[in-house]
N, C-alpha and C positions, 0 to 999 in steps of 0.2 A: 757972554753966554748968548745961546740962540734965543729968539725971543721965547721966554719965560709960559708967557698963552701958548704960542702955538705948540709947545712939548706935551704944556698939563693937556690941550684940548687931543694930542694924540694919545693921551695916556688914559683919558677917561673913557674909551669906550673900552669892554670886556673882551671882542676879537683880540682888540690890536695888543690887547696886554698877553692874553695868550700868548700869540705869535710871542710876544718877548720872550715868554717863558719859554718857548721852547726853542727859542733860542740861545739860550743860557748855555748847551750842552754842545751848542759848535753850530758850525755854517750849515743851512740846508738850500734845497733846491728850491724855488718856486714852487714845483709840480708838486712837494712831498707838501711843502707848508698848506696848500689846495687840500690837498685829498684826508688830510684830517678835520675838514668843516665841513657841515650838510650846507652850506651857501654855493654862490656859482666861481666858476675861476676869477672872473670879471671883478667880483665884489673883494675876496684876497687880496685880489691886484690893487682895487683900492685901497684898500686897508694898509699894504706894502706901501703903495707911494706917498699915501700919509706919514707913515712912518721916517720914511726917507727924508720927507720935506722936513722933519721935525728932527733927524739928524741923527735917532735914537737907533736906526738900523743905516748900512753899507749895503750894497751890492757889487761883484762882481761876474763879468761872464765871462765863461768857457766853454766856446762853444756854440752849441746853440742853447746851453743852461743859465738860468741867472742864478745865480747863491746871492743868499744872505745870512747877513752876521750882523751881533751886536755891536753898536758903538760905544765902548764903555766909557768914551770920555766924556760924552755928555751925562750920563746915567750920574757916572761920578758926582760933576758937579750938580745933579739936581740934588745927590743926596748931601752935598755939604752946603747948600742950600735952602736944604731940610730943616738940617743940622741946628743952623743958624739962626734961624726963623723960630725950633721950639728954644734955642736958647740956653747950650751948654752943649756938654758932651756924654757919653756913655758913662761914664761915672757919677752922672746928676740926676742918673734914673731912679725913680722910686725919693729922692729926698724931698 
């Protein structure tokens, strides 16, 4: 697994978890993930390459567009990593 800090450190701030969420619903543009925050493109852009560094987002271009999308194989392992850390499974909820 990619290192462990640098995931939680891109997860904990509130932008960058947005951008996940709305990525959950398929690949967008750069331009569109921008124009939904009162911040500057500049700042996205960081927030994007956070992301990327941390593995949790892909990009691709086409064009002159960059897309991106979720990485779900890391998310995966964070959550069975979760998983394992509270110590059982969905069925040891509430016992």
């Amino acid at each position: 697994m990619l290192s462990l800090q640098k995931t939680l450190a891109a997860l904990s701030d509130p932008t960058r978890r947005e951008i996940l969420n709305m990525l959950k619903a398929g690949r967008l543009p750069a331009g569109e993930i921008a124009s939904r925050f009162p911040v500057t493109g500049a700042s996205i852009s960081r927030h994007l390459s956070v992301l990327k560094e941390a593995e949790l987002i892909r990009d691709t271009r086409e064009g002159k567009f960059i897309y991106y999308e979720l990485n779900a194989s890391v998310l995966e392992e964070i959550m069975l990593w979760i998983t394992d850390l509270r110590g059982g499974n969905e069925d040891d909820k509430g016992k």
